[in-house]
NUVO-651743 format. One line per 4 residues: number of its first residue (from 0); their letters; for each residue x, y, z of C-alpha. Coordinates in steps of 0.2 Angstrom, whole numbers. Each point is the difference from the previous one (the first is absolute). Layout:
<vexdrens>
NUM> A> X,Y,Z | ...
</vexdrens>
This chain:
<vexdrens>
0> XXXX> -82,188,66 | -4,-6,-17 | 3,-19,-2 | -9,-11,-13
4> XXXX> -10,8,-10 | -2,-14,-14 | 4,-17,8 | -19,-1,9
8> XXXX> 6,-1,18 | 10,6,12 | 19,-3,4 | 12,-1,16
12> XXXX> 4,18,-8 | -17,4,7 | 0,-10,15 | 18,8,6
16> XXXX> -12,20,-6 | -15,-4,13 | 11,-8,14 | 8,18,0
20> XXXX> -16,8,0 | 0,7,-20 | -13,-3,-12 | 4,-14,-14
24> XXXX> -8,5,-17 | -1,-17,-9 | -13,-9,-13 | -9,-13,10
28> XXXX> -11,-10,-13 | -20,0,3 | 2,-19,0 | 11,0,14
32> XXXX> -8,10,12 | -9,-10,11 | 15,-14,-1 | 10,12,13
36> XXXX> -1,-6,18 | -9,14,9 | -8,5,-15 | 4,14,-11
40> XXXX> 20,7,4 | 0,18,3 | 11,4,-15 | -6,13,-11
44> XXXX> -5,-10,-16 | 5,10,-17 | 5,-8,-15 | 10,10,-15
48> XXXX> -16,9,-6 | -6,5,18 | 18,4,9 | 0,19,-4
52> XXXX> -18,1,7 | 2,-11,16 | 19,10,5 | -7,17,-4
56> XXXX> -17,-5,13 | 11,-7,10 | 13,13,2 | -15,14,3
60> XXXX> -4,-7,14 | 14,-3,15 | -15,-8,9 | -1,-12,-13
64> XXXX> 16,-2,-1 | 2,-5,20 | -12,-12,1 | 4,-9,-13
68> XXXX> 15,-2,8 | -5,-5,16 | -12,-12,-6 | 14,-9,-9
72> XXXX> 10,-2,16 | -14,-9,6 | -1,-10,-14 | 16,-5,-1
76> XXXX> 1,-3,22 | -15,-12,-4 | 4,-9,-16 | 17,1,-3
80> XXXX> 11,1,16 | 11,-16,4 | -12,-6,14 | -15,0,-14
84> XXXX> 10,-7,-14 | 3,-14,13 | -17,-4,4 | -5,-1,-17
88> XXXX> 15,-12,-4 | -5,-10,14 | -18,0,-5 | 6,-5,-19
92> XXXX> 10,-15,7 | -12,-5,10 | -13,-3,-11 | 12,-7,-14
96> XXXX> 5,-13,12 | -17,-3,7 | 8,4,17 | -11,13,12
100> X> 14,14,9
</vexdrens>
């Protein structure tokens, strides 16, 4: 699934790709990288100059193809389900208001 490709990051488009177990193709800026909790999302990172490239490897190799996709179920189970959403709002609030959880 082809989602961003000049914003820099990666959308809910993306997130609703790897919960279903597809591959999101989106530009993640080199800047923002290492911001992501986990580290690095498994999206596969192609900006306008690259996308022909990264979809033709991509689409060469089903093996590729699948774990990229599982991968981003993982990802998205860890960092973006409801229950982790929560706990990082709780954690937020908690030490905006000084209070421990």
């Amino acid at each position: 699934m082809i989602d961003q490709v000049l914003c820099g990051s990666y959308g809910l488009l993306s997130v609703e790709a790897m919960a279903l177990g597809k591959p999101a193709v989106v530009f993640v800026r080199d800047d923002l990288l290492g911001t992501f909790a986990g580290g690095v999302p498994p999206v596969c990172n192609a900006n306008p100059d690259t996308l022909y490239d990264v979809l033709r490897a991509l689409l060469q190799s089903g093996s590729a193809l699948r774990q990229k996709g599982m991968e981003g179920r993982a990802y998205v189970e860890a960092y973006h389900d409801r229950c982790a959403v929560v706990r990082q709002l709780l954690g937020l609030y908690s030490r905006v208001s000084g209070r421990s959880t």
